[in-house]
N, CA, C and O atoms as CSV, one atom per row, in Angstrom:
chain,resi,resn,atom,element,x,y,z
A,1,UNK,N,N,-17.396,-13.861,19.235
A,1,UNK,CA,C,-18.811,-13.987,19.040
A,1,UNK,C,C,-19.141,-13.603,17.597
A,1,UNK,O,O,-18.581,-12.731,16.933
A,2,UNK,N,N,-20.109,-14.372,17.239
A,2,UNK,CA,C,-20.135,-13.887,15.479
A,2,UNK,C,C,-21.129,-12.995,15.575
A,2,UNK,O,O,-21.743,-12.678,16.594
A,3,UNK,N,N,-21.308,-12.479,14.147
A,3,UNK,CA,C,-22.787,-11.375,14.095
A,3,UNK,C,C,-23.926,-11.786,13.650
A,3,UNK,O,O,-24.152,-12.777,12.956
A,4,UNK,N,N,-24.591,-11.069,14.028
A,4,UNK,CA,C,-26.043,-11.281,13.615
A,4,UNK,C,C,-26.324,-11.265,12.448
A,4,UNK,O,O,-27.323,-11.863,12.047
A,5,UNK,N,N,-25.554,-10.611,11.661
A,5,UNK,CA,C,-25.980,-10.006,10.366
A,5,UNK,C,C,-24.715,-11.438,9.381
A,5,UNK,O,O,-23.715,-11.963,9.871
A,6,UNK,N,N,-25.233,-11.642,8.134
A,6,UNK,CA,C,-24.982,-12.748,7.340
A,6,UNK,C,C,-23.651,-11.933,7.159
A,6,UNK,O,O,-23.569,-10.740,7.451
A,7,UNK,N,N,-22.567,-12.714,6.629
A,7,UNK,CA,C,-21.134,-12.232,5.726
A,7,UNK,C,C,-21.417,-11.805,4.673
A,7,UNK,O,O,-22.338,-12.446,4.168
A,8,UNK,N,N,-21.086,-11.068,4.125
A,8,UNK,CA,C,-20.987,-10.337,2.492
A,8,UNK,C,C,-19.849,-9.946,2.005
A,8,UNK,O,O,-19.204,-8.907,2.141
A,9,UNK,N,N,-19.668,-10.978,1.374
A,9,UNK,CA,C,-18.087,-10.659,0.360
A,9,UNK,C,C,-18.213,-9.619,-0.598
A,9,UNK,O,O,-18.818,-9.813,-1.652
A,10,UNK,N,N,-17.632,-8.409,-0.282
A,10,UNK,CA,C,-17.667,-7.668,-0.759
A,10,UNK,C,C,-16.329,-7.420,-1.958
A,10,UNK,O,O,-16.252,-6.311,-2.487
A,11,UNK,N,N,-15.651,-8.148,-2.207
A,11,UNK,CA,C,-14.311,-8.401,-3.234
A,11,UNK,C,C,-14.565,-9.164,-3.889
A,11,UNK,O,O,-13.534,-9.669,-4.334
A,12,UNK,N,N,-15.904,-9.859,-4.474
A,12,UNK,CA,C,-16.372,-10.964,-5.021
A,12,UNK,C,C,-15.537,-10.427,-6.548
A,12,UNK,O,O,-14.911,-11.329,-7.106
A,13,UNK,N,N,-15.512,-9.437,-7.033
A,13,UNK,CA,C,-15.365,-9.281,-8.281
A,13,UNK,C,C,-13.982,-9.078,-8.680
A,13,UNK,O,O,-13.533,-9.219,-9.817
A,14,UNK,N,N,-13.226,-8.665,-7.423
A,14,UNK,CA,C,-11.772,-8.526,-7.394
A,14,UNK,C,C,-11.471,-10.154,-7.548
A,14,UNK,O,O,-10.853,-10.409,-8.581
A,15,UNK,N,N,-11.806,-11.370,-6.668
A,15,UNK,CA,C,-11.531,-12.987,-6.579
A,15,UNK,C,C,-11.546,-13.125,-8.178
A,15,UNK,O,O,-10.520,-13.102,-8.857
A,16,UNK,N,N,-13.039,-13.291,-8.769
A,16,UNK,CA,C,-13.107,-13.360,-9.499
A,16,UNK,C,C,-12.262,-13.090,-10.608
A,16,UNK,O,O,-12.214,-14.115,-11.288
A,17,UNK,N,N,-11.503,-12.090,-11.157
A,17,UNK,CA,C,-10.671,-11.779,-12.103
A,17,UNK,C,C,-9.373,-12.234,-11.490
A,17,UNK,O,O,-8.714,-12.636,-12.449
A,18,UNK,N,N,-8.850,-12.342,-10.680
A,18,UNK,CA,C,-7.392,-13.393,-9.839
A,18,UNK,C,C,-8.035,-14.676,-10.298
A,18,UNK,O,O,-7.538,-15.104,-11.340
A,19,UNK,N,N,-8.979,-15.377,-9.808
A,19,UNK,CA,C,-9.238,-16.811,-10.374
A,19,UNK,C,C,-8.831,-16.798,-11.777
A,19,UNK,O,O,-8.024,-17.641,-12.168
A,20,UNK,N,N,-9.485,-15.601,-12.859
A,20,UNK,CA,C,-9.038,-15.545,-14.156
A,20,UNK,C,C,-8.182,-15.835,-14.539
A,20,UNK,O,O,-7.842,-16.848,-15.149
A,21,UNK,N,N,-7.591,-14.807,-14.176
A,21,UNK,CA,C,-6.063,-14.658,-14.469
A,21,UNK,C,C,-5.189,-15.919,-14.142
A,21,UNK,O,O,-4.313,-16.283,-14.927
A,22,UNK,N,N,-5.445,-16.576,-12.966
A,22,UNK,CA,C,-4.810,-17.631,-12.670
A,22,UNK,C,C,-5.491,-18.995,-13.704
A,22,UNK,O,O,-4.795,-19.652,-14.478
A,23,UNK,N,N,-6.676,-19.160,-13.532
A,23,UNK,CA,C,-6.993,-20.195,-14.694
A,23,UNK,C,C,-6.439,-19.951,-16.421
A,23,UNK,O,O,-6.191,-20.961,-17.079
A,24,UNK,N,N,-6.313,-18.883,-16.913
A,24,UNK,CA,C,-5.610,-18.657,-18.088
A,24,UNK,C,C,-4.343,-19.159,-18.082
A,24,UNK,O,O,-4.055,-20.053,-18.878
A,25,UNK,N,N,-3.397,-18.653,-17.175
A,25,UNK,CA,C,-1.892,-18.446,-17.562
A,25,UNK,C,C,-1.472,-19.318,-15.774
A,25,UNK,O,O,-0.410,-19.931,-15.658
A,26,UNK,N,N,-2.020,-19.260,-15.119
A,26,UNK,CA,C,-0.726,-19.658,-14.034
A,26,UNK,C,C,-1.097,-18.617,-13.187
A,26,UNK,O,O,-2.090,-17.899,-13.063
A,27,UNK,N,N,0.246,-18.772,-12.504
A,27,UNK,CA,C,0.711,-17.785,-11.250
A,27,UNK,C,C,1.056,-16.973,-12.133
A,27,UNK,O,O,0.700,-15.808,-11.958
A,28,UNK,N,N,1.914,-17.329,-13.459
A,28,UNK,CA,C,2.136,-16.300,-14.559
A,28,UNK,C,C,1.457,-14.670,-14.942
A,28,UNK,O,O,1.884,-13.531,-15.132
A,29,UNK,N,N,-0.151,-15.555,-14.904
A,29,UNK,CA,C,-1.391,-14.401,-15.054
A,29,UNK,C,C,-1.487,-13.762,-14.203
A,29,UNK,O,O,-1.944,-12.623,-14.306
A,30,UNK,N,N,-1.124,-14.232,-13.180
A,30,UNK,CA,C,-1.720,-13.303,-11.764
A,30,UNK,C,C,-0.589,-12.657,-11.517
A,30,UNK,O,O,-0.782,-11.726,-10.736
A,31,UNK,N,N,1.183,-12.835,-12.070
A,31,UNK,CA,C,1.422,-11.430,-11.486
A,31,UNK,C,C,1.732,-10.259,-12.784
A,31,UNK,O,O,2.526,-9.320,-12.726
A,32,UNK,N,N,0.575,-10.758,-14.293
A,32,UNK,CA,C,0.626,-9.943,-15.152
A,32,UNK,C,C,-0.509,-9.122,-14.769
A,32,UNK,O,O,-0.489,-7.987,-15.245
A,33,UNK,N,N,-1.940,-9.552,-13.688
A,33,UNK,CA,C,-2.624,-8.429,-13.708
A,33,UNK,C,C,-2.207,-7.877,-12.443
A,33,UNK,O,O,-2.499,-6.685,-12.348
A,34,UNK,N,N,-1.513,-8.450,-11.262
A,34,UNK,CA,C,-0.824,-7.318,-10.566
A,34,UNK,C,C,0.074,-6.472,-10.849
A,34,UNK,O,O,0.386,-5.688,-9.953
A,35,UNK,N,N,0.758,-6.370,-12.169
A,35,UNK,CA,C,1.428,-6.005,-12.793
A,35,UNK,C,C,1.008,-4.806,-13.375
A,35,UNK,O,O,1.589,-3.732,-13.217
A,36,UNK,N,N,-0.298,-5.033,-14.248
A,36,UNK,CA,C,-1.292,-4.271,-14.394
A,36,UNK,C,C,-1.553,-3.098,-13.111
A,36,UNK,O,O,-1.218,-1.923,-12.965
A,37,UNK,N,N,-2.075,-3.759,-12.556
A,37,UNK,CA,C,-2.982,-2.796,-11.351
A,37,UNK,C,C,-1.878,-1.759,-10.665
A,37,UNK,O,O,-2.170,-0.679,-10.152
A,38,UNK,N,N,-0.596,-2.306,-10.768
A,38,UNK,CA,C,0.639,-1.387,-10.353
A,38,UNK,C,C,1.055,-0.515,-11.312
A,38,UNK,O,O,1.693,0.513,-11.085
A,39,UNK,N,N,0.594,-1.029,-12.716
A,39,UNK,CA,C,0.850,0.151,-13.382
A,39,UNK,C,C,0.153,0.759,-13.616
A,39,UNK,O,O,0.863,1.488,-14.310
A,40,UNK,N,N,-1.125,1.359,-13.689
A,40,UNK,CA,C,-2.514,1.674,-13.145
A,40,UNK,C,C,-2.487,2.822,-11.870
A,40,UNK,O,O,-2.983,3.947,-11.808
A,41,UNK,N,N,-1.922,2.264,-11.174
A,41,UNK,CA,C,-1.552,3.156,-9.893
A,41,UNK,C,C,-0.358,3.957,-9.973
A,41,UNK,O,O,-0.061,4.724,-9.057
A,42,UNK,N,N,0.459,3.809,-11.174
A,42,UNK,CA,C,1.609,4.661,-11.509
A,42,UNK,C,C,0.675,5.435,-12.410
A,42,UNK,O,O,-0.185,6.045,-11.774
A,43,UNK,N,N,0.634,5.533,-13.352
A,43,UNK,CA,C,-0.472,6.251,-13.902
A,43,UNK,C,C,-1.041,7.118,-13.814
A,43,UNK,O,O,-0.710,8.203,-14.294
A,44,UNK,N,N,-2.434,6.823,-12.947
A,44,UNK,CA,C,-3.407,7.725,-11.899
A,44,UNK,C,C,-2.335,8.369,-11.378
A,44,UNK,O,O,-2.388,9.513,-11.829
A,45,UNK,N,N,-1.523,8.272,-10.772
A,45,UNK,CA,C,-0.513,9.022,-9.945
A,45,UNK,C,C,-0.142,10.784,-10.752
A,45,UNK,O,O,-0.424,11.951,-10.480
A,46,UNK,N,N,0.973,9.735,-12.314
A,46,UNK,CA,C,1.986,10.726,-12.842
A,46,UNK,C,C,-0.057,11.745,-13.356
A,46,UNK,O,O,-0.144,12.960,-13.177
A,47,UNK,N,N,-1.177,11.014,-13.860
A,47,UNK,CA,C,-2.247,11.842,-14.109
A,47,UNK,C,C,-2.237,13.129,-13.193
A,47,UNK,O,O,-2.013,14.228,-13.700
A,48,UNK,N,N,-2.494,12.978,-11.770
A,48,UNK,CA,C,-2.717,13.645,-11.065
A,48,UNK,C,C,-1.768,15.042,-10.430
A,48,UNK,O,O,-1.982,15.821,-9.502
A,49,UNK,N,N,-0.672,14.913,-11.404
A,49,UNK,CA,C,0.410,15.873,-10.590
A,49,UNK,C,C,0.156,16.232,-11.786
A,49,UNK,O,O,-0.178,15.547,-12.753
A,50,UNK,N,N,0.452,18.151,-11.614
A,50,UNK,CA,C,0.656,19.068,-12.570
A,50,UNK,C,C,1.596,18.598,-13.905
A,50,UNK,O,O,2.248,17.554,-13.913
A,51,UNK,N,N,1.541,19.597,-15.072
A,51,UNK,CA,C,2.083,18.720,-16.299
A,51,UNK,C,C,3.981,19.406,-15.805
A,51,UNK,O,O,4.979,18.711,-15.997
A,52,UNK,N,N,4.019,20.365,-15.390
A,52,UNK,CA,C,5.457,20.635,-15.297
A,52,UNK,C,C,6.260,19.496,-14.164
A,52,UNK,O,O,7.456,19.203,-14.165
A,53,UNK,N,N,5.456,19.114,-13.468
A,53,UNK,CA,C,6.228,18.107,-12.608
A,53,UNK,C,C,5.825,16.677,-13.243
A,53,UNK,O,O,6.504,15.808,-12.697
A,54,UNK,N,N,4.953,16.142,-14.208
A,54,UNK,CA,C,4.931,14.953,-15.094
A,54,UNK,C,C,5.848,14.640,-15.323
A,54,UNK,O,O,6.436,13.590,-15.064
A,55,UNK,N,N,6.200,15.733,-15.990
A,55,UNK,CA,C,7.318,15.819,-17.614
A,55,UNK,C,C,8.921,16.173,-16.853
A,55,UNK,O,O,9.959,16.042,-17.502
A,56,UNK,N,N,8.913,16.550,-15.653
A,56,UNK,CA,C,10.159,17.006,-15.330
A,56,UNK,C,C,11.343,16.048,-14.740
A,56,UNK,O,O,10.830,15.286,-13.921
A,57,UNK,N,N,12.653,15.832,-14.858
A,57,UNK,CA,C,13.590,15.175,-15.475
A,57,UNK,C,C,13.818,14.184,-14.249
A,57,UNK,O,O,14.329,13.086,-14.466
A,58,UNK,N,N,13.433,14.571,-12.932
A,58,UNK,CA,C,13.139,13.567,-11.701
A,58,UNK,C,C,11.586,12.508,-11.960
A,58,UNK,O,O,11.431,11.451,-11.348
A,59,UNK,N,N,10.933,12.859,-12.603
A,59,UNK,CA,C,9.770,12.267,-12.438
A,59,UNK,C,C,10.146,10.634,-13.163
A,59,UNK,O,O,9.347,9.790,-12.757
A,60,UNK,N,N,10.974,10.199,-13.928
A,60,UNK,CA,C,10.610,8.777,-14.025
A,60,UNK,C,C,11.540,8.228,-13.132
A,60,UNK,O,O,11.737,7.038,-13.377
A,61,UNK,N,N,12.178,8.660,-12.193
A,61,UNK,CA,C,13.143,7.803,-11.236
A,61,UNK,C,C,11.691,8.102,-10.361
A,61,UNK,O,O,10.961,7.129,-10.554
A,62,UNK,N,N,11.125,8.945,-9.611
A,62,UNK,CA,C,9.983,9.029,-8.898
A,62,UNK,C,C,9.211,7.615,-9.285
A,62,UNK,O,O,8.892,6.696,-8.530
A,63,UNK,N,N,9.039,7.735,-10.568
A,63,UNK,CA,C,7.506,6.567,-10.923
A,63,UNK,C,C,8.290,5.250,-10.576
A,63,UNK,O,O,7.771,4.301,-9.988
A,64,UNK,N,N,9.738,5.297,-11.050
A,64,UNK,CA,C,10.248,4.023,-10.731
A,64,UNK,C,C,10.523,2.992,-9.479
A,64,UNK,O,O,10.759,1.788,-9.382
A,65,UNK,N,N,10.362,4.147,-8.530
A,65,UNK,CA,C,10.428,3.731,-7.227
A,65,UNK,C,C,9.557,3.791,-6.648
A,65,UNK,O,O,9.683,3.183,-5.586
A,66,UNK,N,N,8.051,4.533,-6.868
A,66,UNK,CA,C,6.407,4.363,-6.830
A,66,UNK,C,C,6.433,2.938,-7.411
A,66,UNK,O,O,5.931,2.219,-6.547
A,67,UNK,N,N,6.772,2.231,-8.435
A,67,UNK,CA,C,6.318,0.864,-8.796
A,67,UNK,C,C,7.178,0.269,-8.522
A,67,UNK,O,O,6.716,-0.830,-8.829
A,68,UNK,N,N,8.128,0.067,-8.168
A,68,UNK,CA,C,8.977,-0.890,-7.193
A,68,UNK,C,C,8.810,-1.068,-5.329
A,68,UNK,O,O,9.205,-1.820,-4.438
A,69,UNK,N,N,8.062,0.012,-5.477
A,69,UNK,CA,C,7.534,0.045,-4.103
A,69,UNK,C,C,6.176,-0.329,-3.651
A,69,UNK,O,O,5.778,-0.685,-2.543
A,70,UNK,N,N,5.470,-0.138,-4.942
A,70,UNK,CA,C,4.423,-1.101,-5.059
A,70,UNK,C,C,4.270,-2.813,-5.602
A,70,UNK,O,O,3.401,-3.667,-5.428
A,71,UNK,N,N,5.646,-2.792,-6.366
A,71,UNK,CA,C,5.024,-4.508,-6.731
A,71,UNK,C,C,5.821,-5.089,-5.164
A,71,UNK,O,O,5.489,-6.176,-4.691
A,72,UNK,N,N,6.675,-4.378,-4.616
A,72,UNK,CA,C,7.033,-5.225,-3.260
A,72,UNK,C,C,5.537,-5.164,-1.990
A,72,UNK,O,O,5.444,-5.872,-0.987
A,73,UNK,N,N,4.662,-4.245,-2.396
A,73,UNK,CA,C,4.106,-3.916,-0.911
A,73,UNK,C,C,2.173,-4.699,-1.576
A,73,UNK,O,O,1.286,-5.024,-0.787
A,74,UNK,N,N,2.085,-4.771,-2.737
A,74,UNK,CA,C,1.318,-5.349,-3.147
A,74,UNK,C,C,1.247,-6.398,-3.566
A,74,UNK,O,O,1.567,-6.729,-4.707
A,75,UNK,N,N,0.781,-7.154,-2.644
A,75,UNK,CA,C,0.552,-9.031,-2.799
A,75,UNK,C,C,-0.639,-8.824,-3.732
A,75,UNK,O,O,-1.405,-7.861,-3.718
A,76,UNK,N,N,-0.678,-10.012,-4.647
A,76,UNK,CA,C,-2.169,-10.477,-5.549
A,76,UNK,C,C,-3.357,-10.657,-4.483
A,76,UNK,O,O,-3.623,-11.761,-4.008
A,77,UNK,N,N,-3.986,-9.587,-4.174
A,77,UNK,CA,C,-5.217,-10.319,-3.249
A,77,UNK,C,C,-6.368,-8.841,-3.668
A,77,UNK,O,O,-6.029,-7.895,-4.380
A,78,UNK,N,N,-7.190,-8.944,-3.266
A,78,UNK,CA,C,-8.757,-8.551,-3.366
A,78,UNK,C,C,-8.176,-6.996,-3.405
A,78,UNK,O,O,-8.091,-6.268,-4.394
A,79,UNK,N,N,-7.831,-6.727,-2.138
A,79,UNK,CA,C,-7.624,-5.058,-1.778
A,79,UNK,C,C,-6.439,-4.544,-3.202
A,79,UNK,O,O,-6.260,-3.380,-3.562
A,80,UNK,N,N,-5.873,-5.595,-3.707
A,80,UNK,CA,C,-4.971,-4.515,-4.254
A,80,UNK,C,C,-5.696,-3.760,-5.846
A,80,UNK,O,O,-5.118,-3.278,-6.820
A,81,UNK,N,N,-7.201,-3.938,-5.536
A,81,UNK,CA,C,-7.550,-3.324,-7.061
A,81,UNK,C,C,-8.363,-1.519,-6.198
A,81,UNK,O,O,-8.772,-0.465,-6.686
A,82,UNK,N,N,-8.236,-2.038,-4.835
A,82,UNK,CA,C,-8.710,-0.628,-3.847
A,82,UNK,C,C,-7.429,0.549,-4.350
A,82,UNK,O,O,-7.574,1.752,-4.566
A,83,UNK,N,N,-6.662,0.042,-4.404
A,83,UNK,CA,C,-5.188,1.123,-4.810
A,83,UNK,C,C,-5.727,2.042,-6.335
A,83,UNK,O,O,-5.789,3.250,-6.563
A,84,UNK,N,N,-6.038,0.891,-7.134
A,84,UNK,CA,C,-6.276,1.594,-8.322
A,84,UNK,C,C,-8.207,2.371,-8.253
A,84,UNK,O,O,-8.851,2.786,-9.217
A,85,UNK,N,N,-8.413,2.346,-7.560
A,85,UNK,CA,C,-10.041,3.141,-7.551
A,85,UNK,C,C,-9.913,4.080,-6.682
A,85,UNK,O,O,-10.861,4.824,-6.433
């Protein structure tokens, strides 16, 4: 049964910059700004942990497998700019 209430695309602005990206460059563009947004979310991440565990000698095998675990689990679509906010 549908609702009463109208649809509201609420990812209008996430589409929007994927259309971009894809009208510029290709499929090319679109997995340079998922590319982006995964590294973005590595980032915010190494930001958020204390500076002794940033900097400490496990942390880029950590980030490396945070973004390999994200470009596999993040398809190009609307939600994946929810990761980075």
């Amino acid at each position: 049964m549908a609702s009463a209430h109208a649809w509201l695309n609420h990812e209008w602005l996430a589409e929007i910059l994927w259309a971009v990206a894809h009208r510029m460059a290709g499929m090319t563009g679109v997995g340079v700004l998922q590319a982006v947004c995964v590294a973005a979310v590595v980032g915010l991440v190494a930001l958020a942990l204390p500076a002794r565990v940033r900097w400490s000698s496990a942390s880029p095998i950590a980030y490396a497998i945070l973004g390999l675990y994200l470009r596999d689990a993040a398809s190009p679509r609307a939600q994946l700019f929810s990761n980075v906010c």
